[in-house]
DRENKOLLO-363701 format. One record per residue (C-alpha): residue number from 1; residue in one letter; chain; z, y, x. Coordinates in nm, 2 decimals. Each point is the difference from the previous one (the first is absolute). Example, Ala and Ser with C-alpha at 12.3 -4.5 7.8 and 13.67 -1.06 7.14 Angstrom:
2
+-----+-----+-------+--------+--------+--------+
:   n : res : chain :     pz :     py :     px :
+-----+-----+-------+--------+--------+--------+
:   1 :   a :     A :   0.78 :  -0.45 :   1.23 :
:   2 :   s :     A :  -0.07 :   0.34 :   0.14 :
+-----+-----+-------+--------+--------+--------+
***
This chain:
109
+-----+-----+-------+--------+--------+--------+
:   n : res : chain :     pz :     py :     px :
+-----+-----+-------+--------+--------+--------+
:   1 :   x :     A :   0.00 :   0.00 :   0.00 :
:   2 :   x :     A :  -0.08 :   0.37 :   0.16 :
:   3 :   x :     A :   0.20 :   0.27 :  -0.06 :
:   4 :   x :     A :  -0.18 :   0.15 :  -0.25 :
:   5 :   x :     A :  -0.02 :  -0.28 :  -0.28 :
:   6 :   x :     A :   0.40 :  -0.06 :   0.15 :
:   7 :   x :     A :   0.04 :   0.35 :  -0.10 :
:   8 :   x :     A :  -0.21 :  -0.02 :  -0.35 :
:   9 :   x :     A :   0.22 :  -0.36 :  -0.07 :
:  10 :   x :     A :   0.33 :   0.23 :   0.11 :
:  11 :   x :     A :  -0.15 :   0.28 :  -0.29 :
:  12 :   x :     A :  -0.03 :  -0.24 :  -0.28 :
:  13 :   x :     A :   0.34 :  -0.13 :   0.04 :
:  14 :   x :     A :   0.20 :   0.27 :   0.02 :
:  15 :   x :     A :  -0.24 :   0.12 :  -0.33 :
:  16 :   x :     A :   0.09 :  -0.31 :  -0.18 :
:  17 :   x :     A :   0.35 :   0.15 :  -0.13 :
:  18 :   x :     A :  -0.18 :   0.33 :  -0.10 :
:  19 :   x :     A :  -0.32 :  -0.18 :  -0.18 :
:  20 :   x :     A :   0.27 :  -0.20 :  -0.20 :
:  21 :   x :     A :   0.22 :   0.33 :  -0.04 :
:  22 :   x :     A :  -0.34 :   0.21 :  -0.14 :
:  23 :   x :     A :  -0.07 :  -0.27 :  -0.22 :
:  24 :   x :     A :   0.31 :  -0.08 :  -0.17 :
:  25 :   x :     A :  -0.01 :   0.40 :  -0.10 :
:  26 :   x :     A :  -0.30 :  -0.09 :  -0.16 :
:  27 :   x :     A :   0.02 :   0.05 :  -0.36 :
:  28 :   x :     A :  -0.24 :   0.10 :  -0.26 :
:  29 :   x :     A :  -0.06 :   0.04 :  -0.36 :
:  30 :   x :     A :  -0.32 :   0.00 :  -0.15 :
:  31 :   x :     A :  -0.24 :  -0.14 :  -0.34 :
:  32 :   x :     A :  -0.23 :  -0.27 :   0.03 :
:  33 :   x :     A :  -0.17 :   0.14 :  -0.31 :
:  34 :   x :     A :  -0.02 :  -0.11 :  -0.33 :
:  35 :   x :     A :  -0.35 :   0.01 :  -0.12 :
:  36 :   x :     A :  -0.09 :  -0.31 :   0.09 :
:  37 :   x :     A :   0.34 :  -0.18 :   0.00 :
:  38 :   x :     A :  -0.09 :  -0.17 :   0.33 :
:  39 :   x :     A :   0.31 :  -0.09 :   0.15 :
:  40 :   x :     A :  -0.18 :  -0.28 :   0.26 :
:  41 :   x :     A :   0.13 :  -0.01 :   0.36 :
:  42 :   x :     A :  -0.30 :   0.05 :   0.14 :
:  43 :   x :     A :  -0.04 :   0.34 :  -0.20 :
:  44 :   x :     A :   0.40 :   0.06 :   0.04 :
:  45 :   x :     A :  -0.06 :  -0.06 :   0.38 :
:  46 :   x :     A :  -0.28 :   0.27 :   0.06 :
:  47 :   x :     A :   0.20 :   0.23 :  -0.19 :
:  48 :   x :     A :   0.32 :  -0.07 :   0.22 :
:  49 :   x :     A :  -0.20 :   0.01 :   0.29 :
:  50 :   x :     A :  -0.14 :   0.36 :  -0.04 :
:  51 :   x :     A :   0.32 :   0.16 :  -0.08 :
:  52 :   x :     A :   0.13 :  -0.17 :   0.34 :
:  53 :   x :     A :  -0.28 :   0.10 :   0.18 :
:  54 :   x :     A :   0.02 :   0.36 :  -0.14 :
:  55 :   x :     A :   0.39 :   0.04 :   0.04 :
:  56 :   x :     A :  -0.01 :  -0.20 :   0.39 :
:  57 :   x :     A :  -0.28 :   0.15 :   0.14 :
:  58 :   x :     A :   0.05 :  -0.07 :   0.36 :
:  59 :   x :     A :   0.09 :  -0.38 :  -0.08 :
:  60 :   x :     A :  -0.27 :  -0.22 :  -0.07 :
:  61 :   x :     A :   0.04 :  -0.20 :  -0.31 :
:  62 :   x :     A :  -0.21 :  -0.28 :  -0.10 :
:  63 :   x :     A :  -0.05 :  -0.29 :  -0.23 :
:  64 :   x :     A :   0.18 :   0.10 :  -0.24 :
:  65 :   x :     A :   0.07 :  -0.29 :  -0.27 :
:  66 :   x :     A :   0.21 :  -0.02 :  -0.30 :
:  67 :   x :     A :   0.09 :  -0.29 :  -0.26 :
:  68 :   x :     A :  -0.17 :   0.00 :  -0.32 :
:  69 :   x :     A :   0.24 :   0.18 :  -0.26 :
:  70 :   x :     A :  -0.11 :  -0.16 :  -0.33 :
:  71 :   x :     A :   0.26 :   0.21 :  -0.20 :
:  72 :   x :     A :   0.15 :   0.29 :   0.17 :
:  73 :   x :     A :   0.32 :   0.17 :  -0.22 :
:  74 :   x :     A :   0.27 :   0.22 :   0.13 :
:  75 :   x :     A :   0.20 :  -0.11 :   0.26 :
:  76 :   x :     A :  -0.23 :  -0.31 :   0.08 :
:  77 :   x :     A :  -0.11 :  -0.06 :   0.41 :
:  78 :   x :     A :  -0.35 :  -0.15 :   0.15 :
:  79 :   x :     A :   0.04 :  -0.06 :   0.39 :
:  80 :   x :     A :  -0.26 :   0.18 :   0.24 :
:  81 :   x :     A :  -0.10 :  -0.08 :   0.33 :
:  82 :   x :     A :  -0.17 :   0.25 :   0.27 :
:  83 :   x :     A :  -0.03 :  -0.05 :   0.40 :
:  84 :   x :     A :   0.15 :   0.36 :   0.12 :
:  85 :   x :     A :  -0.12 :   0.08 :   0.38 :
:  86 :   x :     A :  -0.05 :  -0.42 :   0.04 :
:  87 :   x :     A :   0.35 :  -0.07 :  -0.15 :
:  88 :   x :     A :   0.01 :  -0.16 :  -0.38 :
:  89 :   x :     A :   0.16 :   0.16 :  -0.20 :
:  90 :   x :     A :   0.14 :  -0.05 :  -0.37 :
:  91 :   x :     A :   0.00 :   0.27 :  -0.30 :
:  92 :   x :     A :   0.15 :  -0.06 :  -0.29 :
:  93 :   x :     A :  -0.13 :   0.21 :  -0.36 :
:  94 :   x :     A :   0.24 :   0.05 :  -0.25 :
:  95 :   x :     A :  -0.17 :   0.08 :  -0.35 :
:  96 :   x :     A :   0.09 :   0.30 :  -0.17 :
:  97 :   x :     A :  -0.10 :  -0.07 :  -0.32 :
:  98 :   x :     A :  -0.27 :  -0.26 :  -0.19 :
:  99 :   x :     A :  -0.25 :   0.32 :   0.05 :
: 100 :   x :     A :  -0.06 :  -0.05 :   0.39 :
: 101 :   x :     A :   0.20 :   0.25 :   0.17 :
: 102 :   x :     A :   0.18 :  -0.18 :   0.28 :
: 103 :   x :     A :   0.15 :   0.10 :   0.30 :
: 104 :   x :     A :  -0.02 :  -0.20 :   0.36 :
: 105 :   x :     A :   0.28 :  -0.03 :   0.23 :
: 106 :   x :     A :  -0.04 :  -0.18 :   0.33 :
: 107 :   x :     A :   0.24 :  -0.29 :   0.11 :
: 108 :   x :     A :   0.21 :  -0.01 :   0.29 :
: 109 :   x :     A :  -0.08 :  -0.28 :   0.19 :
+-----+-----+-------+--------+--------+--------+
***
């Protein structure tokens, strides 16, 4: 190893704490519309991807995916999965109410 991937590997773990510190004050609330009534994950997950994307723009989020929510109601959870920076990491959206507002909170690993 030469000192400058030594010094890169040296960067990433000292990050790890603060990657897992910025994430877990992740939290946002938004609608996945109503229009349709499309609660899939794979619709769920684009949605939860671009408000992470937009909130975190100097992390790189991808691949996004989310369980299928067949019946979504107040208080009700589907699990979400993204790889933050190369790490996976697990969101959790809580329904708001059986019209698609949710809010996503990220889950300490």
């Amino acid at each position: 190893m030469n000192a400058r991937t030594a010094a890169k590997a040296a960067l990433l773990l000292a990050a790890g704490p603060l990657l897992a510190l910025s994430l877990n004050a992740c939290s946002f609330s938004a609608s996945a519309g109503t229009s349709t009534h499309d609660f899939s994950g794979t619709k769920l997950a684009g949605n939860v991807q671009k408000q992470l994307v937009a909130q975190n723009p100097d992390l790189e989020i991808t691949g996004t995916t989310c369980a299928d929510t067949p019946e979504i109601a107040a208080g009700k959870t589907t699990d979400c999965n993204a790889s933050v920076n190369g790490t996976a990491t697990k969101f959790v959206v809580t329904w708001k109410d059986s019209d698609g507002n949710y809010e996503v909170n990220s889950v300490e690993a």
